[in-house]
C-alpha positions as CSV (number, residue, x, y, z in Angstrom):
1,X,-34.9,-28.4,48.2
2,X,-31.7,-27.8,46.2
3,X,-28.7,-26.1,46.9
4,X,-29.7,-22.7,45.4
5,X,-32.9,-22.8,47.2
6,X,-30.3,-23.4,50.7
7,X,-28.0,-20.8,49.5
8,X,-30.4,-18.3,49.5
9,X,-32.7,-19.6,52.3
10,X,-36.4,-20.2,50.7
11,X,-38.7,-21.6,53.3
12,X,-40.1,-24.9,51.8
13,X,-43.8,-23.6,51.6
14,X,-42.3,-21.1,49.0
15,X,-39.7,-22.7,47.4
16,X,-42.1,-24.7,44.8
17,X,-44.0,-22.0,42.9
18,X,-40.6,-19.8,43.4
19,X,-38.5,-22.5,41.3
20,X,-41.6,-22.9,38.9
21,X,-41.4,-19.4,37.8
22,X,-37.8,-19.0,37.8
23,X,-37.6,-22.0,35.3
24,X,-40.8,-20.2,33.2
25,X,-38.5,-16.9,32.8
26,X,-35.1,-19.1,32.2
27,X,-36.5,-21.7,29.4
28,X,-39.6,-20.1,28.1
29,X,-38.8,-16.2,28.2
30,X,-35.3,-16.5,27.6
31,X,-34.2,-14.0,30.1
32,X,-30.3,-13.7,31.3
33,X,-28.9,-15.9,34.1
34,X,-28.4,-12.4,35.7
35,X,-31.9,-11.0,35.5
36,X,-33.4,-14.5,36.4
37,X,-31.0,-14.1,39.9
38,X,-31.8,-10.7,40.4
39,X,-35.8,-12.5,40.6
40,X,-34.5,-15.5,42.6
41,X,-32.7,-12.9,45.6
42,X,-36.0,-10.6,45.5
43,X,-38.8,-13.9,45.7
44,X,-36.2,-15.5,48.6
45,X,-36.2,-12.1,50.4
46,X,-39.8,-11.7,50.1
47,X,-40.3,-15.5,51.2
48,X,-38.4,-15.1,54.2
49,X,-40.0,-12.1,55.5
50,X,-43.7,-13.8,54.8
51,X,-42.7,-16.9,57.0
52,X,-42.0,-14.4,59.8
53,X,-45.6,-13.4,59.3
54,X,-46.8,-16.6,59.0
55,X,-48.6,-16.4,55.9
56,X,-48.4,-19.7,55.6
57,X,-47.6,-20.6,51.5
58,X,-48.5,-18.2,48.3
59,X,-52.2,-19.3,48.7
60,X,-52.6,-17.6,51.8
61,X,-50.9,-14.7,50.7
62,X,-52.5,-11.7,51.0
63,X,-52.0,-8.1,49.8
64,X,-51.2,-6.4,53.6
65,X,-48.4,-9.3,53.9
66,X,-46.9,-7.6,50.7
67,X,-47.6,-3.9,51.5
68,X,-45.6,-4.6,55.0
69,X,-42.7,-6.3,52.9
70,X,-42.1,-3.1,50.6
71,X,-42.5,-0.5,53.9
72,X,-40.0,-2.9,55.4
73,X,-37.8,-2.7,52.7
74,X,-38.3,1.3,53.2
75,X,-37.1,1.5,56.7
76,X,-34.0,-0.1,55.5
77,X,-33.2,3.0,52.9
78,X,-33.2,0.9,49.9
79,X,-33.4,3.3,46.6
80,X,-36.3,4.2,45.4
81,X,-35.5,2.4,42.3
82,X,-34.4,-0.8,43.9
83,X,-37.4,-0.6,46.0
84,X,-39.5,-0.3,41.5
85,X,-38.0,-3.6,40.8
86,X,-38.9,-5.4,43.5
87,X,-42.2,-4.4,43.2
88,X,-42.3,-5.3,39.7
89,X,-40.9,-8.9,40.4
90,X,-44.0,-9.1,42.6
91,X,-46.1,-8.4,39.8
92,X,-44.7,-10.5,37.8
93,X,-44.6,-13.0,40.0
94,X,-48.3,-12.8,41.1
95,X,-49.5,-13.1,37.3
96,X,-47.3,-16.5,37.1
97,X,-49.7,-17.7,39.7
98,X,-52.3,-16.6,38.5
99,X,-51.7,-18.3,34.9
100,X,-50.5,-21.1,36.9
101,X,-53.8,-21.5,38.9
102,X,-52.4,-21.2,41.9
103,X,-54.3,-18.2,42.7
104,X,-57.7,-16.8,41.3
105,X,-56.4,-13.2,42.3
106,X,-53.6,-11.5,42.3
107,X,-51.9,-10.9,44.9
108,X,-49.8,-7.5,44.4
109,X,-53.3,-5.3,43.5
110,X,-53.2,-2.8,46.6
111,X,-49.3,-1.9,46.3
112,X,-48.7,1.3,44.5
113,X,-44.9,1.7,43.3
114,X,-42.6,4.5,44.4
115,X,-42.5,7.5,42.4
116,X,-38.8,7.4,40.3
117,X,-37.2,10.6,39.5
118,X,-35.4,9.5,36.2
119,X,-31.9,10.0,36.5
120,X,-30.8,11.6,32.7
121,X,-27.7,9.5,32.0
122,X,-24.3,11.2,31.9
123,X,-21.9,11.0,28.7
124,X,-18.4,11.9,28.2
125,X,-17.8,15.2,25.6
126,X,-16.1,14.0,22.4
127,X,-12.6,15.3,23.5
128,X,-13.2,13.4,26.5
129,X,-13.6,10.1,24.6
130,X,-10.3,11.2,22.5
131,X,-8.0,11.6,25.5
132,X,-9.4,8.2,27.2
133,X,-9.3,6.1,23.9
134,X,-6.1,7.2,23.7
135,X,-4.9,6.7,27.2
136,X,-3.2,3.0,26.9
137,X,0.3,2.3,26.0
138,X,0.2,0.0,22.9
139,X,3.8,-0.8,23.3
140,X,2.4,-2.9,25.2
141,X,0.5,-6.2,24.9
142,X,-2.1,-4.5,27.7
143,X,-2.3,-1.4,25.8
144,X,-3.1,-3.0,22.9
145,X,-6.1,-4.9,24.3
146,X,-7.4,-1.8,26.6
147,X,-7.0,0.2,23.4
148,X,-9.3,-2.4,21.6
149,X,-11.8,-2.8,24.1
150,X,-12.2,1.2,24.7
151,X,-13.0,1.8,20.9
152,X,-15.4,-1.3,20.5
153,X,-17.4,0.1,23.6
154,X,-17.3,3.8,21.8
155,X,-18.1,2.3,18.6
156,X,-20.3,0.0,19.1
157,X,-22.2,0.6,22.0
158,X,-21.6,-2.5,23.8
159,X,-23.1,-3.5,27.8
160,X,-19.8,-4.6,29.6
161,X,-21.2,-8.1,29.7
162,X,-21.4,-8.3,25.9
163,X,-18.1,-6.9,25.3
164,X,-16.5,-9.3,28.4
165,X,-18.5,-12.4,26.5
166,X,-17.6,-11.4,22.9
167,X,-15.7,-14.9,20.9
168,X,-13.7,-14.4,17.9
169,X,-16.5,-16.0,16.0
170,X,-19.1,-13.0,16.7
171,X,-16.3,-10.8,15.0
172,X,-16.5,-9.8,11.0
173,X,-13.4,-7.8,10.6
174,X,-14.1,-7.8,6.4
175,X,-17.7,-6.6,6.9
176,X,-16.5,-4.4,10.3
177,X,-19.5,-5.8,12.2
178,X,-20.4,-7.8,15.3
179,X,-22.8,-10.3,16.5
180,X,-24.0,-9.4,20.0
181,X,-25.5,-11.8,22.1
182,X,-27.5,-9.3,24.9
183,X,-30.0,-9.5,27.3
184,X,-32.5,-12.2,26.8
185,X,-30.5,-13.7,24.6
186,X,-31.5,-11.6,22.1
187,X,-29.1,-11.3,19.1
188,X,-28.6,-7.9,17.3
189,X,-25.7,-6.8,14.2
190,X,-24.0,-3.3,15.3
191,X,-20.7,-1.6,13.2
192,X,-17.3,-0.8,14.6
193,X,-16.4,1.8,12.8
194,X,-12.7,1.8,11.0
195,X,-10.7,3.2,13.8
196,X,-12.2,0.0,16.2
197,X,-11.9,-2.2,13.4
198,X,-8.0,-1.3,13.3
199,X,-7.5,-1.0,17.2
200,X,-8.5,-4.8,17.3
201,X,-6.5,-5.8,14.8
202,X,-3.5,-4.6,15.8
203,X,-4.6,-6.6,19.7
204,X,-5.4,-9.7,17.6
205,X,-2.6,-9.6,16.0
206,X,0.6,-8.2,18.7
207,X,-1.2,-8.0,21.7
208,X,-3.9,-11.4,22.6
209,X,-1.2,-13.9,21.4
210,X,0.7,-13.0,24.7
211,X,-2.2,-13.9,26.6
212,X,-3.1,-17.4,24.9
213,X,-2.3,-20.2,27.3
214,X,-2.9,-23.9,26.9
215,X,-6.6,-23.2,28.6
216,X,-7.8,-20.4,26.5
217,X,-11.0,-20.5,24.3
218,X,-12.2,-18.3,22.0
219,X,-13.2,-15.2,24.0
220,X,-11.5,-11.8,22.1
221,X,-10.5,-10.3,25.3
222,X,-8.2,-12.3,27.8
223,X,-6.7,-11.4,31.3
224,X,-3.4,-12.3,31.9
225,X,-4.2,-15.9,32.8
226,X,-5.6,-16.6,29.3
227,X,-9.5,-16.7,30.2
228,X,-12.2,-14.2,29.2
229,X,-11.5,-10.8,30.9
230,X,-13.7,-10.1,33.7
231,X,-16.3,-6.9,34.4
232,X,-14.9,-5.9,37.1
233,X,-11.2,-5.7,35.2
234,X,-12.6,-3.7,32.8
235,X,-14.3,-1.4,34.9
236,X,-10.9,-1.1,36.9
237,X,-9.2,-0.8,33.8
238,X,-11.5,1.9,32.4
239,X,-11.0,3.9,35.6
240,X,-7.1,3.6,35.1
241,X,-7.3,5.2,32.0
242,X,-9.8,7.7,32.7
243,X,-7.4,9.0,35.3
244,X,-4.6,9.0,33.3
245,X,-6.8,10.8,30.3
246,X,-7.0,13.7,33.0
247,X,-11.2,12.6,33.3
248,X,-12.3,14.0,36.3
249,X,-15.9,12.4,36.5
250,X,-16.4,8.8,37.2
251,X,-15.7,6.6,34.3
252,X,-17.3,3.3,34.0
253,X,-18.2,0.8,30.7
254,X,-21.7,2.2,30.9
255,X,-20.7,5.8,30.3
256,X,-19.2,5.0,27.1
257,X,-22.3,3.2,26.1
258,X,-24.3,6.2,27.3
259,X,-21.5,8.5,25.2
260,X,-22.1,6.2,21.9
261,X,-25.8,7.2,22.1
262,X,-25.8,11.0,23.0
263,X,-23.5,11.2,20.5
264,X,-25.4,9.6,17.2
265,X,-28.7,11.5,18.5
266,X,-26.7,14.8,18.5
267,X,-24.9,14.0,15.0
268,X,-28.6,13.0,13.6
269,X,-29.0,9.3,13.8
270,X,-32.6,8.0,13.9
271,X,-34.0,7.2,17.7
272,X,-34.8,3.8,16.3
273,X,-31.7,3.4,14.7
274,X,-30.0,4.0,17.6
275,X,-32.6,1.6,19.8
276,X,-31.0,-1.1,17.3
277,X,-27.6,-0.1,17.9
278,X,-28.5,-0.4,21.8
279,X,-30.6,-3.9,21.6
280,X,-33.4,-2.0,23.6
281,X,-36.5,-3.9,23.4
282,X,-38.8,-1.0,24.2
283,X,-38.2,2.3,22.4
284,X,-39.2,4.1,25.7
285,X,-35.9,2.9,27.2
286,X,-34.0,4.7,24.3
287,X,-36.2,8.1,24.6
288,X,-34.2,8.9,27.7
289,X,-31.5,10.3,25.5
290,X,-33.8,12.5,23.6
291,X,-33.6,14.4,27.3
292,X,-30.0,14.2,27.5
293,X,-30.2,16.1,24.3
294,X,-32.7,18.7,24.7
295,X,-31.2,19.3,28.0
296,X,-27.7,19.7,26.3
297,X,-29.7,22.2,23.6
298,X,-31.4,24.3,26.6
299,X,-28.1,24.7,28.1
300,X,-26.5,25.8,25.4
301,X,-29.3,28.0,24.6
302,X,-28.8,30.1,27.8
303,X,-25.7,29.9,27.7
304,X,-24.9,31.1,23.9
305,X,-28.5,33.4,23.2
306,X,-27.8,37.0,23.2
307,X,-31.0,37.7,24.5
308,X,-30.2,35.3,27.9
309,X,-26.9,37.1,28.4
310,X,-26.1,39.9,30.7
311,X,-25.4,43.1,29.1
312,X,-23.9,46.4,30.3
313,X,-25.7,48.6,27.6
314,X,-29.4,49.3,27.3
């Protein structure tokens, strides 16, 4: 058994067919180290729990062993969404064995998923976005790159991994364009925009030589010890300036990401256009912001209609 199999305590019946598939989804469907973790700490937990019940390997598996799993998982007030992805790693899971011929059946066919209320995700109002992109002090070398890495996300609609990851080589400052790497691996083209394009000059050029030490690679954006700048950082960061914008919601990368979308939709960019932008592989993922917007046009329907407002004539 190897170490990550100790680490995260796979009983030795399990572990094989677990590591089988993990390597399937790694090497074959290309999936991110994070997504292929976030299967590897749902299979462990689910492996554990079936020892206890003595199913005895993933042959013997049935579908009750499962069903008390996920009402396990239930008592212990997981979300209802965490509670969706497990479930779906199941799935997943019990077609892999399937195709693998480890079963004939599969495994997960009397478990019924939770029912998800679809949280409409929140975005920032343009004057909003204003005070927080202009929140850092670029007197400073820190400002400079906080400045930078604000208007990217706005501009470009970056996931805080992508930005944190971002090398100089992904960055065309003639054609203002970048070269994402997201999830999957898969690689999309999105714009900056003039005002990012200048923001990251002015870092590349008076702020990230003040972080460069004897160790530092490529990445665009450097802590102060000269090595890529980490999430959490940025999500501190981001909070900082928030605060001092006078923000009063919670501010973290993925609002501004959220805030790049809802805002193209309103000004009239094309849902695909905009699942591009994004590097959504399904266009149902982007759809959600078709809500945000009618939801944003209802409200402002009652709000603004003369015939929903209270009158004092007849």
């Amino acid at each position: 058994m190897d170490k990550a199999a100790k680490q995260d305590g796979i009983p030795p019946e399990f572990f094989e067919e677990i590591e089988g598939f993990l390597a399937f989804l790694e090497l074959e469907k290309g999936l991110a180290a994070n997504t292929v973790a976030s299967y590897r700490t749902d299979l462990a937990a689910c492996a554990r729990f079936l020892r206890k019940k003595r199913a005895g390997n993933w042959r013997e598996v049935k579908s009750h062993h499962l069903v008390d799993w996920i009402y396990s998982l239930n008592e212990q007030d997981y979300a209802v969404s965490s509670l969706a992805r497990k479930l779906t790693t199941l799935r997943v899971f019990a077609r892999h064995l399937v195709r693998e011929g480890v079963r004939s059946d599969e495994m997960t066919a009397l478990l019924s998923a939770p029912k998800l209320s679809r949280r409409l995700p929140g975005s920032l109002i343009a004057a909003e976005v204003e005070a927080l992109l202009q929140a850092p002090d670029t007197r400073t070398p820190y400002g400079l790159r906080d400045q930078a890495f604000l208007e990217m996300f706005y501009a470009s609609g970056l996931r805080v991994s992508e930005l944190c990851s971002l090398t100089l080589q992904q960055v065309d400052m003639e054609n203002a364009l970048l070269r994402v790497y997201g999830k999957g691996s898969r690689e999309r083209v999105v714009p900056m925009g003039s005002k990012a394009v200048n923001a990251l000059q002015r870092y590349l050029d008076s702020g990230r030589p003040a972080f460069i030490k004897a160790k530092t690679g490529s990445a665009v954006f450097l802590s102060e010890r000269g090595v890529p700048i980490s999430r959490k950082t940025v999500w501190l960061l981001i909070r900082k300036h928030a605060r001092a914008a006078g923000i009063e919601k919670p501010v973290k990368p993925h609002l501004l990401r959220h805030s790049f979308a809802t805002h193209l939709l309103s000004g009239g960019a094309d849902l695909r256009a905009i699942q591009e932008l994004l590097g959504h592989s399904d266009i149902a993922t982007t759809q959600i912001y078709t809500a945000v917007e009618s939801s944003r046009i209802l409200s402002g329907h009652g709000k603004f209609h003369p015939r929903n407002r209270s009158t004092t004539g007849s």
